[in-house]
C-alpha positions as CSV (number, residue, x, y, z in Angstrom):
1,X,0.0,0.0,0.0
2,X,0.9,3.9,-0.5
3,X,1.7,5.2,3.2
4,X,2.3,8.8,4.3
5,X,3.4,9.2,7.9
6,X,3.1,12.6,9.3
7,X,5.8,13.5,11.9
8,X,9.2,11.8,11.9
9,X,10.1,11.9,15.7
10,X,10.0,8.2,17.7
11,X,7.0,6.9,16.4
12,X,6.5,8.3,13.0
13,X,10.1,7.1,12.0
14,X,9.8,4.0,13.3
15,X,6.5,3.2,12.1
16,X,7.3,4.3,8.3
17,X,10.8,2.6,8.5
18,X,8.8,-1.0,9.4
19,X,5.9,-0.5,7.2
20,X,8.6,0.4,4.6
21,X,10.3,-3.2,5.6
22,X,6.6,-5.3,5.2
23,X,6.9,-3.6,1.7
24,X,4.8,-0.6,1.7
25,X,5.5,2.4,0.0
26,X,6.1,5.0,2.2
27,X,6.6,8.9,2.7
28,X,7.6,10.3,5.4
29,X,6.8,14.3,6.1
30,X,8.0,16.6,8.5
31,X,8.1,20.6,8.5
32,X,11.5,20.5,9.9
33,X,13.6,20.7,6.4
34,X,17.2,20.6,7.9
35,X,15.4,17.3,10.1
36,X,14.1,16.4,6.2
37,X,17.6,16.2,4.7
38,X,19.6,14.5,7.3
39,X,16.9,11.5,6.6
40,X,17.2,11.3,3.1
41,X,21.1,11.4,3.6
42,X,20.6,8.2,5.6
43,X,21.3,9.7,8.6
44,X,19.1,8.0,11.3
45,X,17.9,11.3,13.7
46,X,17.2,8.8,17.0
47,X,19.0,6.1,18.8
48,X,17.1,3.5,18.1
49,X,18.3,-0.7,18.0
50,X,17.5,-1.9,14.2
51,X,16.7,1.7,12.9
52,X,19.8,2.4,10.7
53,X,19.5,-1.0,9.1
54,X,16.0,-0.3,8.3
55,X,16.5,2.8,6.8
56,X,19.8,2.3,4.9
57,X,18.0,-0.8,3.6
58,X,14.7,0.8,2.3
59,X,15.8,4.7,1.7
60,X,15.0,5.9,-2.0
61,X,13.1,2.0,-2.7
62,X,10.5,2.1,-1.0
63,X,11.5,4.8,1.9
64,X,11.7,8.2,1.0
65,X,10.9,11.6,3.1
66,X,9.9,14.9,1.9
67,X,8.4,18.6,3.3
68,X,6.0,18.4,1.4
69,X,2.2,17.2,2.4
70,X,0.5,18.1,0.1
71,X,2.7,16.1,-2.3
72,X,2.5,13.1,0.2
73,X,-0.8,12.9,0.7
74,X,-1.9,12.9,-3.0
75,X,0.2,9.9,-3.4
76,X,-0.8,7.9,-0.6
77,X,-3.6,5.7,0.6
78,X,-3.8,6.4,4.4
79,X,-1.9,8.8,6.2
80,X,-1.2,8.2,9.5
81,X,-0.4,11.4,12.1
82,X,2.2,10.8,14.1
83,X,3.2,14.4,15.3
84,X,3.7,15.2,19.0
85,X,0.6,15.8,21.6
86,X,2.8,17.3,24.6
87,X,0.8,18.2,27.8
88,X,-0.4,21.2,28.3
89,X,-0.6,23.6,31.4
90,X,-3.4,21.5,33.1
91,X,-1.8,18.0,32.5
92,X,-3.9,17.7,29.4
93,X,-2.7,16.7,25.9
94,X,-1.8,19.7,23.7
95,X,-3.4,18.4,20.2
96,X,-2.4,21.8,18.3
97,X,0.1,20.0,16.1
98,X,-2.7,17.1,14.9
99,X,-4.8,19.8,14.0
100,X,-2.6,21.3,12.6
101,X,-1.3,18.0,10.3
102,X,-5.2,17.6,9.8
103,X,-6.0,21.0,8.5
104,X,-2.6,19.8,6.1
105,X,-4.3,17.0,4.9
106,X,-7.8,17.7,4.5
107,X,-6.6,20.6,2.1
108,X,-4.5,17.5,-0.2
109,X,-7.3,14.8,-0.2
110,X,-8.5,13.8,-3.2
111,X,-10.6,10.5,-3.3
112,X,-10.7,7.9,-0.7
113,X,-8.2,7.8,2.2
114,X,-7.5,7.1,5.8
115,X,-6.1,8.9,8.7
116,X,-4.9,7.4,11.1
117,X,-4.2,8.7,14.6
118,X,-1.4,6.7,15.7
119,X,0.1,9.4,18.0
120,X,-1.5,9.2,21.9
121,X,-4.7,11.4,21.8
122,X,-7.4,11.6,24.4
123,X,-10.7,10.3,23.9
124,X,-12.5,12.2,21.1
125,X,-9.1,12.9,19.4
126,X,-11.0,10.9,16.2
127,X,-13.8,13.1,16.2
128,X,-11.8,15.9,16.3
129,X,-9.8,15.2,13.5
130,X,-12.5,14.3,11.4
131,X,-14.4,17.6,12.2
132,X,-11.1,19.5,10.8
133,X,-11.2,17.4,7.8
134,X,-14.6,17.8,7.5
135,X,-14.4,21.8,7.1
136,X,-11.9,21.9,4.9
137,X,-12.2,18.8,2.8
138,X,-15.7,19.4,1.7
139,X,-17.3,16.2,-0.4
140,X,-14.2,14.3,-0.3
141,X,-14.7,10.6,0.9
142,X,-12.2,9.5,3.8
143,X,-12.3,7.5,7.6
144,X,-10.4,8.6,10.6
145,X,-8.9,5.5,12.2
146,X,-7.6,5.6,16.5
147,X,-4.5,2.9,15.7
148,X,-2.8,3.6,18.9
149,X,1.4,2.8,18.7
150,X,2.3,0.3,21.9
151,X,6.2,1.1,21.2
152,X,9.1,1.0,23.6
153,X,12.4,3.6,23.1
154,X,15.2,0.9,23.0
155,X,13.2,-2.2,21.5
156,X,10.6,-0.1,18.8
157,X,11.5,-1.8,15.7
158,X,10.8,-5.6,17.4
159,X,7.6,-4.2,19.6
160,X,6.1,-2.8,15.9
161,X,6.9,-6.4,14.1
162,X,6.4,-8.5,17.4
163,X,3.0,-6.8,18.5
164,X,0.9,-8.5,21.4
165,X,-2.2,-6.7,19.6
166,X,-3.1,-4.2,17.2
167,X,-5.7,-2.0,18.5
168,X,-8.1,-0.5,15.0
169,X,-10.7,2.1,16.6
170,X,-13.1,2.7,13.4
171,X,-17.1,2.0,12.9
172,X,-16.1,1.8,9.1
173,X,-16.1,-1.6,7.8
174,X,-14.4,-0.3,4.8
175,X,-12.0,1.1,7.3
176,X,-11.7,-1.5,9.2
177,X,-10.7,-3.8,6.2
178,X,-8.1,-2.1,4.5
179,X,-6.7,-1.5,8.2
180,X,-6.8,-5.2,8.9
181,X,-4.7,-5.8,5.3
182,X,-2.2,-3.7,6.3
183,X,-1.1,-5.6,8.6
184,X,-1.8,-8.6,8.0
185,X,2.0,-9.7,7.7
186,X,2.6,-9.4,11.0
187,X,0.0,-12.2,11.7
188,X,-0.4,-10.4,15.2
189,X,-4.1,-10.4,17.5
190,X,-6.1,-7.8,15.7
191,X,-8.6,-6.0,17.8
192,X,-11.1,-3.8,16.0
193,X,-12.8,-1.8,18.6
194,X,-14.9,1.8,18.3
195,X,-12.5,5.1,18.2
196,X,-13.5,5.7,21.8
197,X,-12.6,2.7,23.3
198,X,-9.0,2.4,21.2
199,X,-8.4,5.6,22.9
200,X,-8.8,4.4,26.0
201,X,-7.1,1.6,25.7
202,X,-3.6,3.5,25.1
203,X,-4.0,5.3,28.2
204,X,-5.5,2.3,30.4
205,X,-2.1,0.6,29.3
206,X,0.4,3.1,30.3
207,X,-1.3,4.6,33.6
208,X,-1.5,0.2,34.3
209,X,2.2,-0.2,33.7
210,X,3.2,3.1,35.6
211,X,1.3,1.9,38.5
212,X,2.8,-1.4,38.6
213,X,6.5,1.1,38.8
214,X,4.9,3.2,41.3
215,X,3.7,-0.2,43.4
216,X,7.1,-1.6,43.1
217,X,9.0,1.6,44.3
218,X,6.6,1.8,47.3
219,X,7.3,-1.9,48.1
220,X,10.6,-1.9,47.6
221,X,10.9,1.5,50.2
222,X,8.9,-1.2,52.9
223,X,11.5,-3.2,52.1
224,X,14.3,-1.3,53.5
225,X,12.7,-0.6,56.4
226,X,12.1,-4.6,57.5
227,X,15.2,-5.8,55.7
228,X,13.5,-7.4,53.1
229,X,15.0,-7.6,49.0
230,X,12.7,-6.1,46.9
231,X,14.4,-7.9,44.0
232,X,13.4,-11.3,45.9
233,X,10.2,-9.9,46.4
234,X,9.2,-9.1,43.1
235,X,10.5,-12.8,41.7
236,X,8.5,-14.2,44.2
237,X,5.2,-11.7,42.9
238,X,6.0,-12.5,39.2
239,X,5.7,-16.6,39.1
240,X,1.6,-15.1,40.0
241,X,0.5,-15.2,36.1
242,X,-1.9,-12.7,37.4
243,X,1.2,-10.4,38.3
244,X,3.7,-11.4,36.1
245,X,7.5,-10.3,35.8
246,X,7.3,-7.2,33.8
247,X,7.1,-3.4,35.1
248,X,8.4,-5.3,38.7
249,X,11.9,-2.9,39.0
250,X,12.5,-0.7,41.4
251,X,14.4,2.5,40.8
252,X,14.0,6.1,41.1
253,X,11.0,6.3,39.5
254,X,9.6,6.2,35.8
255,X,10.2,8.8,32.9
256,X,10.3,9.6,29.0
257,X,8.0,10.7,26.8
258,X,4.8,8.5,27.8
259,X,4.0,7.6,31.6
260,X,4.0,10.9,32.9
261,X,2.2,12.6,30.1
262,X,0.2,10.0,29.7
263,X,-1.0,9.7,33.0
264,X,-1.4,13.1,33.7
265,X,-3.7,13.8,30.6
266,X,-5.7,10.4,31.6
267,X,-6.3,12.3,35.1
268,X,-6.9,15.1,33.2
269,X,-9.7,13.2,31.2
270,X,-11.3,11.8,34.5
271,X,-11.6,15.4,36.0
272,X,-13.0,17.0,32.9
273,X,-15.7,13.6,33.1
274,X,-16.4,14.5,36.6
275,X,-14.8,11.6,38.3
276,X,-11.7,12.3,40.7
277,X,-8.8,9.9,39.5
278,X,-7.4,9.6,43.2
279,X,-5.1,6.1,42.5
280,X,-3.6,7.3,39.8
281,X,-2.8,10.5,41.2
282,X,-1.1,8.4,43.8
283,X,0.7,6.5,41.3
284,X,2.5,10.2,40.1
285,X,2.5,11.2,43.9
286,X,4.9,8.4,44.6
287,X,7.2,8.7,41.2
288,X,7.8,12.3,42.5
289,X,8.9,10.7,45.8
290,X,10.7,8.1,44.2
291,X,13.0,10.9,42.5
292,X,13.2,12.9,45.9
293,X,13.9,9.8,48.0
294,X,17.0,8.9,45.5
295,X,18.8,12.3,45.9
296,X,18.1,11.4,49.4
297,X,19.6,8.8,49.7
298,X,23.0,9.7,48.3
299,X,22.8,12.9,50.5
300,X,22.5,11.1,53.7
301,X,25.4,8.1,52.3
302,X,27.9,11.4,52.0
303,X,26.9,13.2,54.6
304,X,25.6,15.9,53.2
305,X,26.0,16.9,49.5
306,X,27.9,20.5,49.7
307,X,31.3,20.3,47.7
308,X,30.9,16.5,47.2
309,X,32.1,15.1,44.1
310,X,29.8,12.4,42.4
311,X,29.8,10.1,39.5
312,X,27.2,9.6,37.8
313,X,26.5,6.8,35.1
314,X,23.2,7.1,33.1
315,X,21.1,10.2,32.4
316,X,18.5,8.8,29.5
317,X,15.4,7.9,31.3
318,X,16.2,4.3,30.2
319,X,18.8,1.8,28.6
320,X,19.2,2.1,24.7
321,X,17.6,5.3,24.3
322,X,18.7,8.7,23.9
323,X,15.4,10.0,25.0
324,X,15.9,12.3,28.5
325,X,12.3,13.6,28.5
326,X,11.1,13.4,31.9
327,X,13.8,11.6,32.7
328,X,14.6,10.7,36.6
329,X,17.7,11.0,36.3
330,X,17.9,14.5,35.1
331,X,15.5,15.5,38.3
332,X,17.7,13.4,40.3
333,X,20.6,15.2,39.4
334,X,19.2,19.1,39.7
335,X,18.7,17.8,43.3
336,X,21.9,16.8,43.2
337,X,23.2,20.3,41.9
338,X,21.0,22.3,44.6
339,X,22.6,21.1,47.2
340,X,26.2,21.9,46.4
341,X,27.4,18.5,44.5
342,X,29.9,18.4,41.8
343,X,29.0,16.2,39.3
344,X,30.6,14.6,36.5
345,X,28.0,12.0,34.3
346,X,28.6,9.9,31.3
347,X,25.5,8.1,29.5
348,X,26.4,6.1,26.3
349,X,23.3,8.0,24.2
350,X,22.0,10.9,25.9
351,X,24.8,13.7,26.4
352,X,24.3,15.5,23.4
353,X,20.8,16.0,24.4
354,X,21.0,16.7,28.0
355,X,23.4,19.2,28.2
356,X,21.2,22.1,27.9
357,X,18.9,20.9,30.9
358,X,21.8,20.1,32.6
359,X,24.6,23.3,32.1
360,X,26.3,22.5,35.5
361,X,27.2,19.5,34.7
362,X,31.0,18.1,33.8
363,X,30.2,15.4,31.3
364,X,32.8,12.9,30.6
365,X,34.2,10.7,27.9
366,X,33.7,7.4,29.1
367,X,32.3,5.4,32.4
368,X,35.7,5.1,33.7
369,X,36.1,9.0,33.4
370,X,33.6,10.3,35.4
371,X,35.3,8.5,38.2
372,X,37.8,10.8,38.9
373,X,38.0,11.9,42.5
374,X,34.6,10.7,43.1
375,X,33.0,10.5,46.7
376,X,30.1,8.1,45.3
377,X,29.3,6.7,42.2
378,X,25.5,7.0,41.4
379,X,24.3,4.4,38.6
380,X,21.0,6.3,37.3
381,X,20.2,4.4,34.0
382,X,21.0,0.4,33.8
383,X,22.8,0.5,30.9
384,X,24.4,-3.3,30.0
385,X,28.1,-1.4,29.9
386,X,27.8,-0.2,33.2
387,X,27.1,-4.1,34.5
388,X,30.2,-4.8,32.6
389,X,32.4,-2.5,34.1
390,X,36.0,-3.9,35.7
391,X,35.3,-2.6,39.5
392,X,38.5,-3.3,40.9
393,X,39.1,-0.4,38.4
394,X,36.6,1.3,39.6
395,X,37.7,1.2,42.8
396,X,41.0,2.2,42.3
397,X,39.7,5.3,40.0
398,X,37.7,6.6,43.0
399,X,38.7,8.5,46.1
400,X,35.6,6.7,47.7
401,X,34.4,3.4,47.1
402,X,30.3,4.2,47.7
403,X,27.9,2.8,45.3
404,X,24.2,4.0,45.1
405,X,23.3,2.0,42.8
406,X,19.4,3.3,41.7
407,X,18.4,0.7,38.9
408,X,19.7,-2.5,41.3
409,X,21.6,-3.7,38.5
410,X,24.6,-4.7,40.2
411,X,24.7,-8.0,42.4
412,X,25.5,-6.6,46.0
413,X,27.3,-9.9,47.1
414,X,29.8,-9.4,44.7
415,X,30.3,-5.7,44.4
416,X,30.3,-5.6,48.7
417,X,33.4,-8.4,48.3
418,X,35.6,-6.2,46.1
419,X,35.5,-3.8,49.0
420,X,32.9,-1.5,47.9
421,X,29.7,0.0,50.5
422,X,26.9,-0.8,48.1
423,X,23.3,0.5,48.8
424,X,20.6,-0.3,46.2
425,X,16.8,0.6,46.3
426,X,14.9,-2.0,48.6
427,X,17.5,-3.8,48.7
């Protein structure tokens, strides 16, 4: 099929590289031209596992990417809007930039096509887009599809070709059958619902999974206190099939571009329908803690924080991602910052784009680096190469040999036998 994909941040890019990979033809638009011609030099704009490959294997086929939307849209099929809804001043989703890419594309349709909202959009977002369309598109036959994304930064490219469901919000059967051909390769548990209810279900998911962090983090600060392992804990809740393994890791708290926004605009839905969302405004309530309670902790293992010099390994808001949006590791470093710490930090990925929220910062060249003269290294983002590290190196690099480690990715037994005082999180 002919594909235009509106919006080439995470999703959009991802989404038209894969559908470029099942052999779609697809076009790929954003406003941002210098953005535009990185692309079509091959240049991959994200960190992303698999991305490169995709695009240095489809670009100019069957992959191209243009300014142009008008030009896109005439040529393709469906069009699917993948531009960002960030929240607004209330907690709600901004949705400026889909109507925007809406008004765009109702003034370029000619004949059938469908629009797809694949970005996250509140309930009504379909409605909305087809009343745009409507306005400007006068007499021109088309469907707006909710086709909610279920990616994750660091493992995109296998979550869009290894779905666990694809979620089709339409009451067009016409829709709903071109929808259900598209992907059809992926030979994944299709699920065709109403528009409402697939809108829903994006949120549901995320505010579930960021409970199941917040519920973990809680546990695992109960755990300290009676001198019980949170890891051993959650093992022991996972083997539940009702429970399960995943979303069952403590650390200073969950980030990026999705939990928070997402559950904040999900609140903000509830209020706006009248009903007070008081669990999942506990679920935020404790992330914020989380992030407080991990500065915290480092203060109290130094003594204070004033003229202390700390290491710092991982600032992405996860492992294989170069995403720092609402990171906790950025937060937990401002607190870091306010209270007198030097800090040096290295992340594999995320430098480049943290060093404007983050000016006070020394960043370093390698893991090893931003051990100099350190009081206490603080691991902030469970990175495999931080696990891999030589710590009798470390040790010897240090002027201290405390480890807060926040992601409880090192084994304690061992790290505590090479000399070091390691604290983790419920641990």
């Amino acid at each position: 099929m002919k594909i235009a994909v509106i919006g080439t941040g995470y999703v959009g890019l991802v989404t038209g590289a894969c559908f470029a990979d099942l052999g779609h033809a697809v076009i790929g638009v954003d406003k941002e031209e210098e953005k535009i011609s990185r692309l079509n030099r091959g240049e991959v704009t994200i960190y992303e596992i698999g991305l490169p490959e995709l695009l240095s294997r489809h670009l100019g086929r069957n992959l191209t990417f243009t300014t142009d939307t008008d030009e896109a849209v005439r040529e393709s099929e469906i069009i699917f809007i993948t531009v960002g809804t960030p929240q607004g001043d209330e907690g709600e989703a901004d949705m400026s930039y889909v109507v925007q890419a809406a008004s765009d594309i109702a003034g370029s349709i000619h004949g059938y096509k469908i629009i797809v909202n694949k970005s996250t959009m509140p309930v009504g977002s379909t409605r909305l887009v087809e009343r745009v369309i409507k306005e400007k598109a006068r007499g021109e036959e088309f469907d707006v599809v909710s086709n909610p994304e279920f990616l994750r930064e660091g493992t995109a490219v296998r979550d869009f070709t290894n779905p666990d469901r694809i979620v089709i919000g339409t009451e067009s059967q016409k829709a709903a059958g071109i929808m259900a051909e598209l992907y059809r390769p992926l030979n994944a548990p299709l699920f065709i619902t109403d528009p409402a209810s697939a809108e829903m279900i994006k949120y549901a998911s995320n505010a579930f999974l960021a409970t199941k962090v917040s519920f973990i983090n809680a546990i695992a600060n109960i755990c300290e206190a009676v001198d019980a392992d949170v890891k051993e804990v959650a093992m022991g809740m996972g083997y539940d099939h009702r429970i399960g393994f995943e979303f069952l890791r403590s650390g200073p708290g969950f980030g990026g571009s999705c939990f928070p926004k997402d559950c904040q605009a999900l609140i903000e839905i509830a209020r706006s329908s009248g009903y007070h969302f008081y669990l999942l405004e506990g679920v935020m309530q404790v992330n914020r803690e989380q992030i407080r309670l991990t500065a915290r902790k480092a203060e109290i293992r130094l003594g204070g924080l004033e003229g202390k010099n700390i290491a710092v390994w991982g600032l992405a808001f996860k492992p294989n991602t170069d995403d720092v949006r609402d990171s906790p590791a950025v937060e937990v470093v401002k607190l870091l910052l306010e209270g007198g710490a030097r800090v040096r930090a290295y992340d594999p990925q995320a430098m480049d784009n943290v060093r404007g929220l983050l000016p006070d910062v020394e960043y370093a060249q390698g893991a090893l680096d931003a051990l100099k003269d350190a009081d206490l290294l603080l691991i902030l983002t469970d990175w495999d190469e931080f696990k891999m590290q030589d710590f009798r190196k470390v040790g010897e690099i240090m002027s201290s040999r405390d480890i807060l480690d926040a992601r409880n990715c090192l084994e304690p037994l061992t790290i505590r036998r090479l000399g070091f005082n390691y604290e983790g999180i419920g641990r």
